[in-house]
ZADREN-341342 format. One line per 5 residues: their letters; for each residue x, z, y of C-alpha. Coordinates in nm, 4 decimals. Layout:
N
a> X,Z,Y; ... $
END
This chain:
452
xxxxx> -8.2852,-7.0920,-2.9361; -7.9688,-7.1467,-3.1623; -7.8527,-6.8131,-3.3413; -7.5872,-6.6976,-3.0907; -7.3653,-6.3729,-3.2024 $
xxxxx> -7.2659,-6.2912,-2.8174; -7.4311,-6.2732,-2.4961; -7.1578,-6.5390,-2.4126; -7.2624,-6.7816,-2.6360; -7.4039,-7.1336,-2.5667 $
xxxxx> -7.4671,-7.4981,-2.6654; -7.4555,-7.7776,-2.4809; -7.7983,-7.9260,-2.5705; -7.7255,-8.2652,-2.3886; -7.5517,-8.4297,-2.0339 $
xxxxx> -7.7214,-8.7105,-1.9687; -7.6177,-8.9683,-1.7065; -7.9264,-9.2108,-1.6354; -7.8213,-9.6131,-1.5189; -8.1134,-9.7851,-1.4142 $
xxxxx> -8.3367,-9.7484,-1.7395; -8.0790,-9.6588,-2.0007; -7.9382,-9.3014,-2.0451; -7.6700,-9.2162,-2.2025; -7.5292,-8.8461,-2.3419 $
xxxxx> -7.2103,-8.7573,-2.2625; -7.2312,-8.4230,-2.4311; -6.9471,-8.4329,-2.6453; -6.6935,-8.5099,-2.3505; -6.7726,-8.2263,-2.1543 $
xxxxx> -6.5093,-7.9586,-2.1338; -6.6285,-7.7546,-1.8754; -6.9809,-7.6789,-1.6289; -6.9827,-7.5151,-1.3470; -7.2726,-7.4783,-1.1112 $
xxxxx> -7.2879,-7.3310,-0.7844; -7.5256,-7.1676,-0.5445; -7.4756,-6.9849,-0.1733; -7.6744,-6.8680,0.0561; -7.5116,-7.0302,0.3126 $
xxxxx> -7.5408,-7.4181,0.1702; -7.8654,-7.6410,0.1988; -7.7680,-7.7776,-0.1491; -7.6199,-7.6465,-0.5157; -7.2851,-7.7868,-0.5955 $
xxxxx> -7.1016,-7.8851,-0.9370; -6.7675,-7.9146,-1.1218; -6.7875,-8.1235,-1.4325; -6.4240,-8.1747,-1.6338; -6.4821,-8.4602,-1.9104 $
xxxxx> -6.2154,-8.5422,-2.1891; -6.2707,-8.9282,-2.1814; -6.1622,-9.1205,-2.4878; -6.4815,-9.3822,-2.4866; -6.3519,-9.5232,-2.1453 $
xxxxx> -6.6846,-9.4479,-1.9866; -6.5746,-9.5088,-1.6326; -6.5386,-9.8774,-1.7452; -6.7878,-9.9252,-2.0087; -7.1020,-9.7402,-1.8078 $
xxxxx> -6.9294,-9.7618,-1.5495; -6.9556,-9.3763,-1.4088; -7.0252,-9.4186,-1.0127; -7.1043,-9.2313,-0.7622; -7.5127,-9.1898,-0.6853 $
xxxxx> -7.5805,-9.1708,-1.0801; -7.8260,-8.8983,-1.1752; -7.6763,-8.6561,-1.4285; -7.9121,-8.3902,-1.5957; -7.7441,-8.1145,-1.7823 $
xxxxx> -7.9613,-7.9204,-2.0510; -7.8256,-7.5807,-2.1799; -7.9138,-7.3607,-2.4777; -7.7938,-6.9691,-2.3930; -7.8615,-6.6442,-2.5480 $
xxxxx> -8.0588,-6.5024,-2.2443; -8.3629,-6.7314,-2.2501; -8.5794,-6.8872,-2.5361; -8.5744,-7.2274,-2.3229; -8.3181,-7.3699,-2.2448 $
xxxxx> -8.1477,-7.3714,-1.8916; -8.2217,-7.7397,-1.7399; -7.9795,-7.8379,-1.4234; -8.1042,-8.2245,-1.2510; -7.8310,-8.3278,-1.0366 $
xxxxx> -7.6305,-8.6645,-0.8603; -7.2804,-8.7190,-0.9022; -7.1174,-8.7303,-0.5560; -6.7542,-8.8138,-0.6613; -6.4840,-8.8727,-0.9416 $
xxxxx> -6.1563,-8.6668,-0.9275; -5.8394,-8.5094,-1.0382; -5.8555,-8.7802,-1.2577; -5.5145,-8.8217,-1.5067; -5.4818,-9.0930,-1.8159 $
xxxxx> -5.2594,-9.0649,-2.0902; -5.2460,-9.3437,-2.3604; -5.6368,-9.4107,-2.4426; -5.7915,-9.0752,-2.3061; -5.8202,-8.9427,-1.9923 $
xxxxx> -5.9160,-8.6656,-1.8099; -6.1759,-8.6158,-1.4866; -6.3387,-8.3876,-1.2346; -6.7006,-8.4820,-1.1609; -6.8423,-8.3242,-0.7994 $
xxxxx> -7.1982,-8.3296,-0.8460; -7.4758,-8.2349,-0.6005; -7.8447,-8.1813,-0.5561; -7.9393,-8.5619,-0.5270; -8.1419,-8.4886,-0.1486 $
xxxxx> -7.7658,-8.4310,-0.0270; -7.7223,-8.8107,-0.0667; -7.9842,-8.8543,0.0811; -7.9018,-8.6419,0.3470; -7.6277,-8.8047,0.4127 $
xxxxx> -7.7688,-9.1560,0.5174; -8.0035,-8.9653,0.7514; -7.9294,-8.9458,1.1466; -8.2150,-8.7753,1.3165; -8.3373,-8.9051,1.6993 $
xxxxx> -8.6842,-8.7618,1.7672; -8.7675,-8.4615,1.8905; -8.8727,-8.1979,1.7050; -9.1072,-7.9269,1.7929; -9.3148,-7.6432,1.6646 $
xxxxx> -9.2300,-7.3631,1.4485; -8.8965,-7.3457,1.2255; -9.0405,-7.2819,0.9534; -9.2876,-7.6042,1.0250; -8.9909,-7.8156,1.1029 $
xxxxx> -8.7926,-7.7758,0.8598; -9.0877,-7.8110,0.5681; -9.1755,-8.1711,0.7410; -8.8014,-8.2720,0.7358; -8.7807,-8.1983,0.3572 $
xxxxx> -9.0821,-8.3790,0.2979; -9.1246,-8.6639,0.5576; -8.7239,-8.7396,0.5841; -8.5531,-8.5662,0.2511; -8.8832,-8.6672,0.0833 $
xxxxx> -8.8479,-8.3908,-0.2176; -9.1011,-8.2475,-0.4293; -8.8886,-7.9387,-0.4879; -9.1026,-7.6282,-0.3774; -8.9761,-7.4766,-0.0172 $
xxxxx> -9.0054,-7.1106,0.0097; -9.0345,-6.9965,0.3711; -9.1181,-6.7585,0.6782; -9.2595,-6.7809,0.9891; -9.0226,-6.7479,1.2778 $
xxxxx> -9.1495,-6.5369,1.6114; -9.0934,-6.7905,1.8348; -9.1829,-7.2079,1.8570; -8.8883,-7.4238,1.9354; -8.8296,-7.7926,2.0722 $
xxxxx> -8.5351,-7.9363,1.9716; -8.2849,-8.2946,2.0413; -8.1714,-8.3586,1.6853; -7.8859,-8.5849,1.8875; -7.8519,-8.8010,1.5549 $
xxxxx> -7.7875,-8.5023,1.3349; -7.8285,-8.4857,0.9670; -8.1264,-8.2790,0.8256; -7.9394,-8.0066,0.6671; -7.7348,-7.9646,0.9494 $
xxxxx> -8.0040,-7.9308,1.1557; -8.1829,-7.6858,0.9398; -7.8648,-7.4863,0.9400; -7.8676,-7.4778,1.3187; -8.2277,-7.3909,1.3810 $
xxxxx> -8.1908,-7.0971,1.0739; -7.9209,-6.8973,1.3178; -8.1479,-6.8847,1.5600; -8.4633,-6.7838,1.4569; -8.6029,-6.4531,1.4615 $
xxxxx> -8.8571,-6.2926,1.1967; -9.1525,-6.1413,1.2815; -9.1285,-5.8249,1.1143; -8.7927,-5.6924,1.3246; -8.7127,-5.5752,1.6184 $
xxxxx> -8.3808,-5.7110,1.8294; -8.2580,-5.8084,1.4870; -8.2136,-6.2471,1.4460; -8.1112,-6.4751,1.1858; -8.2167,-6.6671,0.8775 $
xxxxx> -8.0800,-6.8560,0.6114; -8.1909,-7.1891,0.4835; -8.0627,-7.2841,0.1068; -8.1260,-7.3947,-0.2013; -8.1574,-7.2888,-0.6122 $
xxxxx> -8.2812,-7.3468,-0.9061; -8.6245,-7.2373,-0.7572; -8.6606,-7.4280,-0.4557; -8.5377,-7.4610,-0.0868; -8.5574,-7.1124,0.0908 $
xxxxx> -8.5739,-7.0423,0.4671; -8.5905,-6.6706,0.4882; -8.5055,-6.3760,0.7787; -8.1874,-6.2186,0.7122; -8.3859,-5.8355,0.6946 $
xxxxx> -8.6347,-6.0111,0.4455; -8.3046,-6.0725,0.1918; -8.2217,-5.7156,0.2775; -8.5471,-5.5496,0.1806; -8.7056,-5.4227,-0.1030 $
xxxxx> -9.0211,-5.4986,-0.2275; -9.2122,-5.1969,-0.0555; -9.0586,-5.2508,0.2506; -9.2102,-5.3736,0.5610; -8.9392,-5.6357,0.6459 $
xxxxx> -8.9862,-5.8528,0.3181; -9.1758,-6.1530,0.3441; -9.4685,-6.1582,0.0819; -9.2784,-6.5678,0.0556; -9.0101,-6.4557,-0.0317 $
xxxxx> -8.9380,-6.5586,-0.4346; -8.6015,-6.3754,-0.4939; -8.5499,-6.1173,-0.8147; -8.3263,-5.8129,-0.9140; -8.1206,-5.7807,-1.1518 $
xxxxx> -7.9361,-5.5293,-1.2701; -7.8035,-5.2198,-1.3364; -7.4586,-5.4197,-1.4158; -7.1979,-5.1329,-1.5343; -6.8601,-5.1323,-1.5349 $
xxxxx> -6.6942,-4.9162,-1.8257; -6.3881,-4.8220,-1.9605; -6.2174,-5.0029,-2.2023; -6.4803,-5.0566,-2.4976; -6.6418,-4.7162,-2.4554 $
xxxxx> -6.9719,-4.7258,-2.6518; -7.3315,-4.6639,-2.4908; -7.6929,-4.7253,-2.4844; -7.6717,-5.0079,-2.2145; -7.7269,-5.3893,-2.3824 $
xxxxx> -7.3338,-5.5404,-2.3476; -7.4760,-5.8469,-2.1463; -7.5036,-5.5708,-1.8262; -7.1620,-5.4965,-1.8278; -6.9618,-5.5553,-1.5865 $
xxxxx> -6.6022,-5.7313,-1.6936; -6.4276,-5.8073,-1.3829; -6.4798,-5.6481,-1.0241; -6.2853,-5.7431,-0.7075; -6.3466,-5.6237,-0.3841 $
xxxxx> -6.2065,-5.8386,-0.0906; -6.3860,-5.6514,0.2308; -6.4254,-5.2693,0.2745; -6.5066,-5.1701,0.6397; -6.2646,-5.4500,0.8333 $
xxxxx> -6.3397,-5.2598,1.1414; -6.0966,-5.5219,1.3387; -6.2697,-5.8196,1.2826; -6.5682,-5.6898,1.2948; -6.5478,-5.5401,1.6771 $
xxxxx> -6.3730,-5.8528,1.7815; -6.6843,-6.0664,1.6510; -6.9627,-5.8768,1.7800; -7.0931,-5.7180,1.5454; -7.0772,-5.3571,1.7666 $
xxxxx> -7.1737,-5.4731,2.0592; -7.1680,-5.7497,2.3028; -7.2285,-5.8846,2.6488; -7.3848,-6.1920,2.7264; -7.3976,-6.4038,3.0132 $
xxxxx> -7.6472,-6.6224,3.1351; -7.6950,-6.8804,3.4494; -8.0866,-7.0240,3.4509; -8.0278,-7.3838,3.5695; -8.3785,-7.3919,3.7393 $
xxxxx> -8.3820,-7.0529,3.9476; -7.9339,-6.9796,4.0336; -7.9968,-6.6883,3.8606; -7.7318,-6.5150,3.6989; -7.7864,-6.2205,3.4018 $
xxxxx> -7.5989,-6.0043,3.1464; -7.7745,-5.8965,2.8519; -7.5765,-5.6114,2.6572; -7.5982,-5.5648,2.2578; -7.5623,-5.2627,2.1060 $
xxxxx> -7.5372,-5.2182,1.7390; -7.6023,-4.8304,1.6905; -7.9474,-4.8542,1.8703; -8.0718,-5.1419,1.6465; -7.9484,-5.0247,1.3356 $
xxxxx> -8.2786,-4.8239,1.2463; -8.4919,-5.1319,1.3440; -8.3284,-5.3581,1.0114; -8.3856,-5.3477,0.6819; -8.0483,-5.2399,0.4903 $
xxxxx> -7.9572,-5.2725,0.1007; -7.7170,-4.9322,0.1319; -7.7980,-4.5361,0.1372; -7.6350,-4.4928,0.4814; -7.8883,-4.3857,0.7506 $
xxxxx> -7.6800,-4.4376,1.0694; -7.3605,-4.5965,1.1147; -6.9711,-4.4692,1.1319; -6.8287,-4.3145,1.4429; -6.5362,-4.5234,1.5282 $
xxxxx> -6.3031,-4.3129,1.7250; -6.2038,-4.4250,2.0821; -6.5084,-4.6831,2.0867; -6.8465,-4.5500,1.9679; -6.8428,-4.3175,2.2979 $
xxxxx> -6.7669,-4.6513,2.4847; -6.9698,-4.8720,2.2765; -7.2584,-4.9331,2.5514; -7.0177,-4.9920,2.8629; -6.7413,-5.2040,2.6505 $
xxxxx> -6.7774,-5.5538,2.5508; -6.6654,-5.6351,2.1472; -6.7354,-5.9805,2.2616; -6.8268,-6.1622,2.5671; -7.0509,-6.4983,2.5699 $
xxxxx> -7.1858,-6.6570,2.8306; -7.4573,-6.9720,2.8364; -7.6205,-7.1965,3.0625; -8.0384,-7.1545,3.0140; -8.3533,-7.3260,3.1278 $
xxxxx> -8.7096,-7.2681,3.0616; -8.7812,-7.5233,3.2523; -8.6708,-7.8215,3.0462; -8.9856,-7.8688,2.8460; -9.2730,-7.7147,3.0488 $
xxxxx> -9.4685,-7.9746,3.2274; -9.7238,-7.7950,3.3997; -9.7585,-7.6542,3.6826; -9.6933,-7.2842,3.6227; -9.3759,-7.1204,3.6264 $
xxxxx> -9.1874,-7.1795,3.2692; -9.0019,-6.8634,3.2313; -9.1742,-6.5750,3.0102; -8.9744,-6.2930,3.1453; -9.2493,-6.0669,3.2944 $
xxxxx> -9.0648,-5.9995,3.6031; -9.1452,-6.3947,3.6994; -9.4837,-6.3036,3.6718; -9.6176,-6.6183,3.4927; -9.9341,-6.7006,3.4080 $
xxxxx> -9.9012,-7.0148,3.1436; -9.5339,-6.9578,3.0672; -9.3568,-7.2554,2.8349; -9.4216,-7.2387,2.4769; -9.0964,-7.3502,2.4260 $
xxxxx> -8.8681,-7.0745,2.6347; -8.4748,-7.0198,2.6129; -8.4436,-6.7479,2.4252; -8.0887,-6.8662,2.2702; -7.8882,-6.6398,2.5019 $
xxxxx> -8.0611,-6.2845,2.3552; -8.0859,-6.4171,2.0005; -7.7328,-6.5420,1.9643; -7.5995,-6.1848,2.0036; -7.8693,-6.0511,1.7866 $
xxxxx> -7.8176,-6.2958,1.4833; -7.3642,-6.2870,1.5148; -7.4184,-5.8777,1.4785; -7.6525,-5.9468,1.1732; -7.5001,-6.1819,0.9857 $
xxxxx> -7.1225,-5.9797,1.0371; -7.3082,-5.6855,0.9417; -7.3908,-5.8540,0.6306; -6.9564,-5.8690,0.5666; -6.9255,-5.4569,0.5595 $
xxxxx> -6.9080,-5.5014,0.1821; -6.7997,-5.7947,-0.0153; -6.8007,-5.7717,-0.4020; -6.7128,-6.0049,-0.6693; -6.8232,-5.9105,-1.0179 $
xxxxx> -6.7785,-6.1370,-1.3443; -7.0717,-6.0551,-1.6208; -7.1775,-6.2309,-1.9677; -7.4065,-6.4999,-1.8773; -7.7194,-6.4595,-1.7041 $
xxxxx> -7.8662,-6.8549,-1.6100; -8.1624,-6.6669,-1.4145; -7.9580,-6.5292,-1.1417; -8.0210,-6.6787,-0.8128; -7.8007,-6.7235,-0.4372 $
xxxxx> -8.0362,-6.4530,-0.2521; -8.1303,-6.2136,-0.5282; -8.0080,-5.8371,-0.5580; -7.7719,-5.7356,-0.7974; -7.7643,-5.3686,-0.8681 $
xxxxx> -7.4012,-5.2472,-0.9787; -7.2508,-4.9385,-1.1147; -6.8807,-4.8782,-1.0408; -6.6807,-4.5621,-1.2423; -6.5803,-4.3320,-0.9844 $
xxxxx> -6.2429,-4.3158,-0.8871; -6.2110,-3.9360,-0.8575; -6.0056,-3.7028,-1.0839; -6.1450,-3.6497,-1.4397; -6.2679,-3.2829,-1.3641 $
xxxxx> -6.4758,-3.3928,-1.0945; -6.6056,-3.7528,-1.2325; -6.6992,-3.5272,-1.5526; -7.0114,-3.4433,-1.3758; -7.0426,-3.7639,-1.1339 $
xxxxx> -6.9312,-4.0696,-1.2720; -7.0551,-4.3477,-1.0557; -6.8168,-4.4115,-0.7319; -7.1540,-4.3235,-0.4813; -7.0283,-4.5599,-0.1797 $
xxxxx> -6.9025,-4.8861,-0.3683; -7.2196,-4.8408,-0.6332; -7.5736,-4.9567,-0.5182; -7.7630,-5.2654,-0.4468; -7.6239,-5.5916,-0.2985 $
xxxxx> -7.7271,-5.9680,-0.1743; -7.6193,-6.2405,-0.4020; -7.4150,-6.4464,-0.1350; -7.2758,-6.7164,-0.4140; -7.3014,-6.7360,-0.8104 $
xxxxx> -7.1462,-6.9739,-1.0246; -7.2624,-7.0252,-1.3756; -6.8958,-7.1237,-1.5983; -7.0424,-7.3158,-1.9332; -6.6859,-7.3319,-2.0486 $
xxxxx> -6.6821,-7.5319,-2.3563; -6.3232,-7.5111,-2.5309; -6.3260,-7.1457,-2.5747; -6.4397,-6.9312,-2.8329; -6.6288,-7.0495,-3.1402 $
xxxxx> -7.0242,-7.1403,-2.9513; -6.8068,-7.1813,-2.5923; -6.8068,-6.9211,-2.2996; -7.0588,-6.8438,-2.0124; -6.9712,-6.6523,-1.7989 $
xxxxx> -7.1587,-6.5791,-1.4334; -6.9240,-6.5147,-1.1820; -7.1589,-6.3410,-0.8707; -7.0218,-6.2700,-0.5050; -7.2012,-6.0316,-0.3373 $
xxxxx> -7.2356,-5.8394,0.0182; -7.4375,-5.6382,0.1801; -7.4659,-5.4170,0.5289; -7.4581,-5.0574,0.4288; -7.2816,-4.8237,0.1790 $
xxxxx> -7.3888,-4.6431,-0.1019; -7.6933,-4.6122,-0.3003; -8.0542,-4.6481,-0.1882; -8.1754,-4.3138,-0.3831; -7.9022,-4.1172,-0.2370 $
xxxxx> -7.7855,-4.0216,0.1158; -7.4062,-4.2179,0.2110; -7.1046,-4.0236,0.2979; -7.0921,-4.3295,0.5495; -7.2286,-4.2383,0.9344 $
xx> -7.3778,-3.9147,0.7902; -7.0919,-3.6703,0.8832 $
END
């Protein structure tokens, strides 16, 4: 490791682009790296701004396709920090004289391949088994892939989808097997591996019964936000330099979207028969893992005494459990129908759709975005703890700094790693981390929030 003087420090160790069997490093061109991860995208993303004065988009020439592999040295880790990517286009691109200036968009190089992929035969059995054989069989990776079983088995007409996409679709509705009326996964990808995870397995500590023993995510953390350059005992490289907050308890959009309650309609193809199946968010609350102190949630006035008989939002879909069950017995798995072989493939879209739109807008009740001195390690779906000053008058933060609600533990939704390379005398890295979670306050302390 090179002898860095701040926890923003870094070297560029090389950039190579490989053509065929030659390589070449285009280290000293680089002005700026930025990589990107979310929780919500089956592949990591990348901004690469090049000064060119060796004409390299002639000479090589740079095209898209071209596997790029970036090599860091940082101040956090001994080794250094090794990114293995595809160039998916060339942008923003401006000449001047001999030298000229470019955006590369890089990806993971199995979204190319992705790309070229349009899916026609069925596909049954698990999620979690899908989704492993597409990344093998049609993706054909050798990137680990991180996963849960989901509680039910599905069979599914890819209608010439892409992979991803299809991953993406089958992750919203599948259910864990550790909760109760609670739905939804996420399917992405890091530095580690593909991940296809319950969203109450992201929420939950290590102890706690919703996790996934699968599940390879970290914590980092406590990240502190001080004032001005006040000393301490806490290593610089945990504080926190920038904090934004762009959602605090939108209680609008979040009874418009379901995330209270809902009502859902459904007509069974195969029997006439019509349903409603009601959600309500106060009586599953209890059942879900949460990343926040609060116990129950907030009374909203003029709803929460309506919330079972009102609908935040209305859905209605057409179902059959009939579609593929080919025996004799009757498909449906509702007890009422008194089946004895029901299908192993049943409709259960109608109930889980409600379930997974409350879970993943619950998710939105706090959105952070903290800047911090470089940290390569952290992931899209680890925890970042963070430590906010309270806001309250000096007499009374005297004696309790932190700000209780805004402070605690949260999901890493997105990071993006900035290897900026014209600043400062060994560059700037900076790790820019957006974060949510469900709940308010701390986890080792009661919330004001639906306690009063």
């Amino acid at each position: 490791m090179a002898n860095f003087q701040s926890p923003t420090d870094f070297t560029l160790k090389s950039v190579l682009i490989t053509k065929g069997n030659s390589t070449y490093d285009i280290k000293q061109l680089v002005g700026l790296f930025a990589y990107i991860e979310d929780v919500t995208s089956p592949f990591v993303t990348a901004k690469m701004q090049v000064v060119d004065s060796a004409g390299l988009l002639q000479s090589l020439p740079i095209q898209t396709g071209d596997k790029i592999q970036i090599s860091i040295n940082t101040s956090f880790s001994e080794e250094p920090i090794d990114y293995s990517l595809a160039i998916s286009s060339v942008g923003g691109r401006y000449a001047e004289q001999r030298k000229q200036t470019y955006t590369l968009t890089c990806v993971s190089p199995e979204a190319l391949v992705d790309s070229d992929i349009r899916l026609v035969r069925n596909l049954r059995g698990n999620p979690e088994k899908i989704i492993g054989e597409l990344l093998l069989n049609d993706i054909k990776t050798d990137k680990t892939f991180y996963s849960e079983k989901s509680k039910f088995d599905i069979n599914i007409s890819p209608n010439r989808r892409r992979p991803f996409s299809l991953c993406s679709t089958i992750a919203t509705g599948s259910v864990s097997l550790k909760t109760k009326k609670s739905a939804g996964f996420f399917f992405w990808e890091t530095r580690r591996g593909y991940n296809f995870f319950a969203a109450d397995s992201l929420c939950a500590t290590k102890e706690s019964e919703f996790r996934s023993e699968n599940l390879n995510t970290e914590a980092f953390g406590p990240y502190i936000e001080r004032l001005g350059n006040q000393a301490g005992d806490v290593d610089s490289r945990n504080n926190i330099l920038k904090s934004v907050f762009s959602t605090d308890m939108d209680v609008f959009t979040a009874l418009r979207t379901g995330r209270y309650n809902s009502n859902t309609a459904t007509f069974n193809l195969s029997t006439g028969e019509y349903k409603e199946h009601k959600y309500n968010y106060y009586d599953q609350y209890a059942n879900q893992a949460h990343l926040g102190g609060q116990e129950s949630l907030d009374e909203i006035p003029g709803v929460s005494e309506n919330i079972t008989t009102n609908e935040g939002k209305y859905m209605s879909f057409v179902i059959d459990h009939e579609r593929w069950h080919n025996k004799l017995s009757i498909a449906s798995p509702e007890p009422t129908d008194g089946s004895d072989e029901p299908t192993q493939y049943a409709d259960n879209h109608a109930q889980i759709v409600s379930y997974a739109l409350s879970r993943y807008n619950s998710l939105k009740t706090q959105q952070c975005t903290i800047v911090i001195a470089g940290n390569p390690m952290i992931c899209a779906g680890d925890k970042v703890d963070i430590k906010l000053i309270s806001k309250l008058p000096s007499s009374v933060s005297f004696t309790d700094p932190w700000d209780k609600e805004s402070s605690g533990l949260y999901l890493v939704s997105e990071v993006t790693h900035t290897y900026d390379t014209t600043l400062d005398r060994n560059g700037r890295f900076l790790t820019t981390i957006r974060l949510m979670r469900d709940s308010f306050g701390m986890q080792d302390q009661v919330s004001s929030h639906g306690n009063k």
